[in-house]
C-alpha positions as MATLAB code, in Angstrom:
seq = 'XXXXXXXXXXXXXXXXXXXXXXXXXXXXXXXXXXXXXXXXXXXXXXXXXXXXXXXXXXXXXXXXXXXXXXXXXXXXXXXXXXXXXXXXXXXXXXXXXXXXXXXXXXXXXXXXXXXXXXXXXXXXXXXXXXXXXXXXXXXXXXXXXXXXXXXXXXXXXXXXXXXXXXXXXXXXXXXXXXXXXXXXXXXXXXXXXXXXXXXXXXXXXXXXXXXXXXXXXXXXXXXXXXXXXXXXXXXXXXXXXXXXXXXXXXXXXXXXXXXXXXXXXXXXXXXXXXXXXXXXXXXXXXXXXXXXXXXXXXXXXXXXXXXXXXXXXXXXXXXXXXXXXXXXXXXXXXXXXXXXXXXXXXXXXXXXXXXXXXXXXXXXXXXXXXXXXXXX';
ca = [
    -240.503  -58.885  -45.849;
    -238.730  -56.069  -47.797;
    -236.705  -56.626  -50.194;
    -233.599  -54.736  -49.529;
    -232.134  -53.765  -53.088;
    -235.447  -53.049  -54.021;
    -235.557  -50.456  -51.188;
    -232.471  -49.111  -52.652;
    -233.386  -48.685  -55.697;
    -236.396  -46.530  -53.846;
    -233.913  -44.477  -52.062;
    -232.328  -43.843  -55.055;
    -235.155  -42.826  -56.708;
    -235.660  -40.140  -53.878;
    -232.425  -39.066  -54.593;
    -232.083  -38.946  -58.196;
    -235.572  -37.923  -59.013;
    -236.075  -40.017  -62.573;
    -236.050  -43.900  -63.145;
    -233.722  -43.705  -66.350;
    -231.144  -41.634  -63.637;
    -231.416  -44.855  -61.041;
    -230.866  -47.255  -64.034;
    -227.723  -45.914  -64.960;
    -226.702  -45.775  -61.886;
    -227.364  -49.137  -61.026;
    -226.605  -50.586  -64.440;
    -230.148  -51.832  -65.235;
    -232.675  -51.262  -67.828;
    -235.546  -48.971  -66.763;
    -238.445  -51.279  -67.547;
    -236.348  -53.328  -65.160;
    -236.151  -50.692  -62.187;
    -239.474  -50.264  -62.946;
    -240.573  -53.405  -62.510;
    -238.502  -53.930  -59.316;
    -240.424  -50.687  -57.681;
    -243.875  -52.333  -58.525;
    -242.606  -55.317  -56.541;
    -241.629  -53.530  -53.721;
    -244.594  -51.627  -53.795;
    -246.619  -55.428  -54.029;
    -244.735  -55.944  -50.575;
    -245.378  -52.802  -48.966;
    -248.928  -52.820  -49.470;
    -249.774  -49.521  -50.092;
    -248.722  -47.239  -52.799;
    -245.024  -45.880  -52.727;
    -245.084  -44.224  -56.422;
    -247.295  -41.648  -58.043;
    -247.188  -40.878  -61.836;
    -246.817  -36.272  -61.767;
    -247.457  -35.552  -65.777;
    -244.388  -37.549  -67.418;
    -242.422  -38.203  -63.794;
    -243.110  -40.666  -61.299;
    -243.130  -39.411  -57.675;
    -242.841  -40.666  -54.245;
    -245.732  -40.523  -52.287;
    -245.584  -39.621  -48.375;
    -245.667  -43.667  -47.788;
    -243.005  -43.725  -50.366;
    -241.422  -40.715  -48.407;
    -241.521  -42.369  -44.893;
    -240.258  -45.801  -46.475;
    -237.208  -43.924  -47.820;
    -236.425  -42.476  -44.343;
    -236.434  -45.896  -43.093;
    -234.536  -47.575  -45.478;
    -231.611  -45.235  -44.642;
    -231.455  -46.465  -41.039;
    -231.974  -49.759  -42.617;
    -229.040  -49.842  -44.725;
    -227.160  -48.103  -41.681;
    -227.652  -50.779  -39.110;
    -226.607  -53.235  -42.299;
    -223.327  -51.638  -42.623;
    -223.088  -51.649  -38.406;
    -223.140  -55.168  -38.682;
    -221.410  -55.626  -41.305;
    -218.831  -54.011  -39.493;
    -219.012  -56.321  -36.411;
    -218.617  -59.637  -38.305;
    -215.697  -57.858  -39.639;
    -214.468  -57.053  -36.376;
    -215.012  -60.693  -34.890;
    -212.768  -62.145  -38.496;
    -208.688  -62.867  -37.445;
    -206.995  -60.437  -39.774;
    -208.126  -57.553  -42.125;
    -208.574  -58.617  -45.647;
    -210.469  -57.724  -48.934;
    -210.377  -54.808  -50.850;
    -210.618  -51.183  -49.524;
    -211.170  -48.387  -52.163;
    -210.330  -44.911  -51.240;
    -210.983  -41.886  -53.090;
    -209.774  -38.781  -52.753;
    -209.306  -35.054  -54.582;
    -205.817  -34.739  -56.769;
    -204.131  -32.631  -53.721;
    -204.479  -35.222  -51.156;
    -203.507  -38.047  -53.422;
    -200.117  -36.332  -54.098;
    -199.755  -35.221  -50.631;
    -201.575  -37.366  -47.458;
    -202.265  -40.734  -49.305;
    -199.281  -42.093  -50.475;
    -197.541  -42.357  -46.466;
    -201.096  -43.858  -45.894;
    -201.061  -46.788  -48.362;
    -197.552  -47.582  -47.428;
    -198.670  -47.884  -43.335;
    -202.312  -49.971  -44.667;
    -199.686  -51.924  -46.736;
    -197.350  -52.932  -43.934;
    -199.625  -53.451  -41.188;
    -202.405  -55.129  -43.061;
    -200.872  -57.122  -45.660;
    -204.337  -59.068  -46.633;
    -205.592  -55.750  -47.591;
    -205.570  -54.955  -51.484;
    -206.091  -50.864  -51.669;
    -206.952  -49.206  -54.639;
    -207.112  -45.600  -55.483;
    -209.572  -43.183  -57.350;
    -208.699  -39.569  -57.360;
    -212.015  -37.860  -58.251;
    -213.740  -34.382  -57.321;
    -215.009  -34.152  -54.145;
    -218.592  -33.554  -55.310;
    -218.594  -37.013  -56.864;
    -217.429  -39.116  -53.852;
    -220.700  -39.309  -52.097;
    -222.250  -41.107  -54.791;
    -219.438  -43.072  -54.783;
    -219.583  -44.085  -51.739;
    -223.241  -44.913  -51.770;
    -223.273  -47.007  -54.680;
    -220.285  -48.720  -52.905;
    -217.746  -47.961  -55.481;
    -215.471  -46.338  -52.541;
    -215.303  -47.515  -48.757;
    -213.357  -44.571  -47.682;
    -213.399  -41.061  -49.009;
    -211.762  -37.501  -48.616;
    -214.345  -34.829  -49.133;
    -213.751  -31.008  -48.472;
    -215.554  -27.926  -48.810;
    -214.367  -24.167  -48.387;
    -216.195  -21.944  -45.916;
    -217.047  -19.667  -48.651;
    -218.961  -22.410  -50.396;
    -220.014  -24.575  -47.625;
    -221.702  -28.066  -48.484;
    -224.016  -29.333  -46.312;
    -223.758  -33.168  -45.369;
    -224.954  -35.776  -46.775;
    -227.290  -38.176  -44.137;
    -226.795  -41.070  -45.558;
    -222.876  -40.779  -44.887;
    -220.948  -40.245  -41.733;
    -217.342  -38.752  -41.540;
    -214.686  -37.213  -39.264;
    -212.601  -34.031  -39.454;
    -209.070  -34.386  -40.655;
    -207.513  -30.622  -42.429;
    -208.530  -27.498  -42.065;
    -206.279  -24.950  -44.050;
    -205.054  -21.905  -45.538;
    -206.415  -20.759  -48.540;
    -203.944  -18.231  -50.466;
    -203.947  -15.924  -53.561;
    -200.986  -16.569  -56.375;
    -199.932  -13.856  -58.249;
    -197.261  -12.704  -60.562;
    -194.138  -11.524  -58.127;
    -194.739   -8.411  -60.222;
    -198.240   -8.109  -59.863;
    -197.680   -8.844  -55.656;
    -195.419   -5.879  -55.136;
    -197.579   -3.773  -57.550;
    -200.496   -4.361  -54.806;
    -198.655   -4.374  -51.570;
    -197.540   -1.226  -52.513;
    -201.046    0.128  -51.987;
    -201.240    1.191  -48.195;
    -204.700   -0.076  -47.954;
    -203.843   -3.437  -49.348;
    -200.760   -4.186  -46.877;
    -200.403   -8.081  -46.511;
    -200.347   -8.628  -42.646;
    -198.598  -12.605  -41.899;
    -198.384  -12.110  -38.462;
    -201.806  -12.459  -38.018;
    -203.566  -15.573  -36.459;
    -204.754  -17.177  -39.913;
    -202.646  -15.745  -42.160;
    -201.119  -19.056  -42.982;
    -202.006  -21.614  -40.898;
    -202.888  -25.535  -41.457;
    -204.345  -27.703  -39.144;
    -204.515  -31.095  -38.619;
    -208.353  -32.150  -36.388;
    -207.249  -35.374  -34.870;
    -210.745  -35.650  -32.860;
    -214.362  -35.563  -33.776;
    -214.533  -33.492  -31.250;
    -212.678  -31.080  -32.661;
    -215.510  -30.602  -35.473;
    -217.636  -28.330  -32.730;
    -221.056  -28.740  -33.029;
    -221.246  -28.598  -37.045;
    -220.815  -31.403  -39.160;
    -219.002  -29.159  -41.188;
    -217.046  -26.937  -39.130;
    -213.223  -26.554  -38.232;
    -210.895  -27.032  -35.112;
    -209.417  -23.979  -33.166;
    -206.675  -22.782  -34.843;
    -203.708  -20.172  -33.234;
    -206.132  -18.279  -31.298;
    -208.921  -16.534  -31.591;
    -208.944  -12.865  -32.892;
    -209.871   -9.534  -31.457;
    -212.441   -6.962  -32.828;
    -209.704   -5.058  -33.941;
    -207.060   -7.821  -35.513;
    -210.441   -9.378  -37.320;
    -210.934   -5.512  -38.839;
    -207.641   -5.951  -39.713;
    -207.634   -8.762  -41.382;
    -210.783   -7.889  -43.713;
    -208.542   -5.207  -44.932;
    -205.702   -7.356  -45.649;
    -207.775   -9.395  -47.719;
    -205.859   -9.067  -51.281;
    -208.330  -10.138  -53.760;
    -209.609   -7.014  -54.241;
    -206.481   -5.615  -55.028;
    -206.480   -7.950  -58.225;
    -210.318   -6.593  -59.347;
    -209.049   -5.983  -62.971;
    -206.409   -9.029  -63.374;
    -207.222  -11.961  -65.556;
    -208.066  -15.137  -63.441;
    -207.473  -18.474  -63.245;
    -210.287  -20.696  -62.147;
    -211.131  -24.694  -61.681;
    -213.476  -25.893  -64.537;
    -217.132  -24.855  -64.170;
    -219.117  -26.767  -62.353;
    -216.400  -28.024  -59.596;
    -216.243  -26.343  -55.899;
    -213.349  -24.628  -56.793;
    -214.352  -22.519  -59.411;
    -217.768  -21.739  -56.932;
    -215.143  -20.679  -54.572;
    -212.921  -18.135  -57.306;
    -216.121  -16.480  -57.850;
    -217.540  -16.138  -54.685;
    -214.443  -14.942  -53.375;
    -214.180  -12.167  -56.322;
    -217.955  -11.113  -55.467;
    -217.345  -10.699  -51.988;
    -215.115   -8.199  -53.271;
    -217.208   -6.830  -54.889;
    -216.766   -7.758  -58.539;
    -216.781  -10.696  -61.116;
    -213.541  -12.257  -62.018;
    -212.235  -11.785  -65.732;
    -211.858  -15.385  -66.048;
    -209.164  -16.466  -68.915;
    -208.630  -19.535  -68.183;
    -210.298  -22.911  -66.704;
    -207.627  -25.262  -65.169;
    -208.011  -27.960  -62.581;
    -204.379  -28.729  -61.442;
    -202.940  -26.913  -58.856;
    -199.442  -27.818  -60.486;
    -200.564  -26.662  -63.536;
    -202.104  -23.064  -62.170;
    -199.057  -21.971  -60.468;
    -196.920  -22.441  -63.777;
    -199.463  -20.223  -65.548;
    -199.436  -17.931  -62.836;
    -195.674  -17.935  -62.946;
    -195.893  -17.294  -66.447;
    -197.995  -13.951  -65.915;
    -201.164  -15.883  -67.036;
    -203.446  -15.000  -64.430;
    -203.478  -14.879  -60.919;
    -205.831  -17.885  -59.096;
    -206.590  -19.082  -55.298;
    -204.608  -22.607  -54.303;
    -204.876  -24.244  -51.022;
    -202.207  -24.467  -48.949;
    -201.910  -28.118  -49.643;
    -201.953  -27.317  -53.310;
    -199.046  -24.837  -52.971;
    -196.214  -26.979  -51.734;
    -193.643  -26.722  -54.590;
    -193.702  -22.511  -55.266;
    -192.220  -22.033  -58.980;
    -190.161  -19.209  -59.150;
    -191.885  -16.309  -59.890;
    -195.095  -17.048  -57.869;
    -196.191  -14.956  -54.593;
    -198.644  -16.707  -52.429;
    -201.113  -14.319  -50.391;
    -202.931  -15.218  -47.333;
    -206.781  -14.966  -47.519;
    -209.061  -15.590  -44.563;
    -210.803  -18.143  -46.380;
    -210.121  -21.885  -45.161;
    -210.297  -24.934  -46.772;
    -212.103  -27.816  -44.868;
    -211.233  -31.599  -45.481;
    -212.900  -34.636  -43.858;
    -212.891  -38.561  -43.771;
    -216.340  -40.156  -45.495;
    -217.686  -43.139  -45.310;
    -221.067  -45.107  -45.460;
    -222.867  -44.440  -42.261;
    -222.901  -47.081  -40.130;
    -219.589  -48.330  -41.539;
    -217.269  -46.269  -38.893;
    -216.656  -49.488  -36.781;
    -215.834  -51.700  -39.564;
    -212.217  -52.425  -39.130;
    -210.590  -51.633  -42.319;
    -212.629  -48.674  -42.198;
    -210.800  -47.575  -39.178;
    -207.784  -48.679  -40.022;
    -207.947  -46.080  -43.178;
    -209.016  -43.176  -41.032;
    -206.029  -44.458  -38.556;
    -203.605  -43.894  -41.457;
    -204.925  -41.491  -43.284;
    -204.687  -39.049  -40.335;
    -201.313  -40.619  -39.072;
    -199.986  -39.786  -42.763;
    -201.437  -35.977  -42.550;
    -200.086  -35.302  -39.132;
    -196.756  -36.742  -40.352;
    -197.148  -34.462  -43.549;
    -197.790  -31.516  -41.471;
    -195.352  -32.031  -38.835;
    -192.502  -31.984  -40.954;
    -193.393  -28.641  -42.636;
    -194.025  -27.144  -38.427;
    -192.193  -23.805  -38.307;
    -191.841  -22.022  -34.992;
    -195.119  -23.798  -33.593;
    -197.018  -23.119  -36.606;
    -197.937  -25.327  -39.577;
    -197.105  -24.632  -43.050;
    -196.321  -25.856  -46.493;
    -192.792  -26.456  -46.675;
    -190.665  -23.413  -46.636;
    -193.917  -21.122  -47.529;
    -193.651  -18.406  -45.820;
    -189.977  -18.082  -46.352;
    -191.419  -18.299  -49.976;
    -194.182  -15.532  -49.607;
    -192.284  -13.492  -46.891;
    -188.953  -12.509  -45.675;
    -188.171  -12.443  -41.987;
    -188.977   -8.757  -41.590;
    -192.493   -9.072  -42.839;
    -191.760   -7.266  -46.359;
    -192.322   -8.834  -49.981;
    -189.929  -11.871  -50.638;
    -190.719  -13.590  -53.895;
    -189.771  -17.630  -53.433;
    -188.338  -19.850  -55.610;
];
């Protein structure tokens, strides 16, 4: 019989690609990980591991073994799940972890609804970076995770998790009031907000929603023409800021992937002056003429004075992780219940006119007539 940590420790291995990396990981020594691999290799039979110069590789036993062991570990967490399910009562600890956005804006409605309704619960909160949650989440330091990606930097999923759809928003520009009229002066920069997408959040309350991607988004307003998706390439403001300074997320993070990509779609490379990883914190240096920088719509919900917000067609794409298997698991469900109960309630109170937005945005980035407000 397999041993199963020893299988994980193989998986990890796949993953990770160097024994000292699946020690630290696991908090072991590497002679012992070592010596834990040999023994599952005794037990296999047939060699799993072969030594490539100063690395040790898997071999295409090891390969086919790894592949296993995540369907393994699946059906674990399955049942797992459905001696949960057959318990009186949730109870034990459920760790979420989520980005700094959603902690301020979905979670806290959440954990107030998990509190009341399942007392024997204890929650506990990480806020971390989305790229770290999957690891997280396999080494079982989160149940429950928000992970989200931007369709200008897609990411593609991870098969050793499953998730569910839950945001799919606006992703805008913020710039200097100044530096906003400067451009929408330009005729062939005009900022168009009646078009579908200009500033729209939605909240996917169905897998189904997802399409057939694991990573794509729910139908939003409607779909656009030939001609209003012409016309919305050519609203797209960023280029109209080729020669401002910028404000990006620290290297490294999705964020700052998504600043540059969306300043070389425009055909140049932002002038980055600063690195900053609050969305808080970016609009008050944009307010103070530091820079201009992209925030999400969820990111943008208290507008210092001074601040325009832009429309771009990019969208930022949020989801509900979680060990696959572990989607039955009651408390599991019970956290994607709330979480998504907490972001329609979010989003329902900011509904304007049938259409979702921050509260009192586009009164912040528009006035009624369509020209250049600047919000306070």
């Amino acid at each position: 019989m397999l041993d199963v940590r020893r299988l994980r420790l193989l998986r990890d291995l796949a993953r990770l690609g160097t024994i000292a990396a699946v020690a630290q990981v696991h908090t072991y020594t590497p002679s012992a990980v070592s010596q834990q691999l040999a023994a599952l290799q005794r037990e296999a039979g047939v060699a799993l591991l072969e030594r490539t110069g100063r690395r040790v590789t898997l071999t295409p036993a090891g390969v086919a073994l790894v592949e296993h062991t995540e369907t393994v570990l699946a059906e674990l967490e399955a049942a797992s799940a459905t001696l949960a399910a057959a318990r009186s009562g949730l109870s034990g600890t459920m760790r979420i972890g989520a980005f700094p956005t959603a902690v301020h804006t979905l979670l806290p409605a959440a954990l107030v609804a998990l509190g009341r309704d399942h007392p024997g619960l204890a929650l506990m909160v990480t806020e971390l970076d989305p790229a770290a949650a999957p690891d997280a989440l396999r080494e079982r330091h989160l149940d429950v995770a928000l992970l989200h990606d931007y369709d200008l930097a897609p990411v593609e999923p991870d098969p050793t998790l499953d998730s569910t759809p839950l945001l799919d928003e606006t992703v805008f520009l913020a710039v200097p009031c100044t530096a906003a009229l400067d451009a929408m002066s330009r005729p062939d920069e005009t900022i168009l907000p009646g078009l579908p997408g200009a500033a729209e959040t939605t909240a996917l309350t169905d897998p189904a929603d997802a399409g057939t991607s694991a990573w794509s988004v729910g139908a939003t307003a409607g779909a656009c023409s030939a001609d209003t998706e012409g016309a919305v390439a050519a609203a797209d403001p960023v280029d109209g800021f080729r020669d401002a300074d910028w404000i990006v997320g620290s290297p490294g993070t999705l964020c700052h992937t998504v600043a540059v990509r969306a300043c070389q779609a425009a055909g140049f490379a932002p002038r980055v002056r600063h690195h900053v990883d609050d969305f808080t914190a970016v609009l008050t240096l944009v307010a103070a003429g530091q820079g201009v920088a992209l925030v999400p719509q969820l990111g943008a919900g208290r507008l210092p004075d001074g601040v325009r917000l832009l429309p771009l067609r990019a969208r930022r794409r949020t989801r509900i992780a979680y060990r696959r298997g572990a989607a039955e698991h009651p408390a599991v469900a019970a956290c994607v219940r709330a979480i998504r109960a907490a972001t329609e309630d979010h989003l329902g109170k900011a509904r304007v006119g049938g259409r979702t937005e921050a509260p009192g945005l586009l009164e912040r980035v528009f006035r009624v007539d369509g020209t250049a407000a600047c919000g306070r």
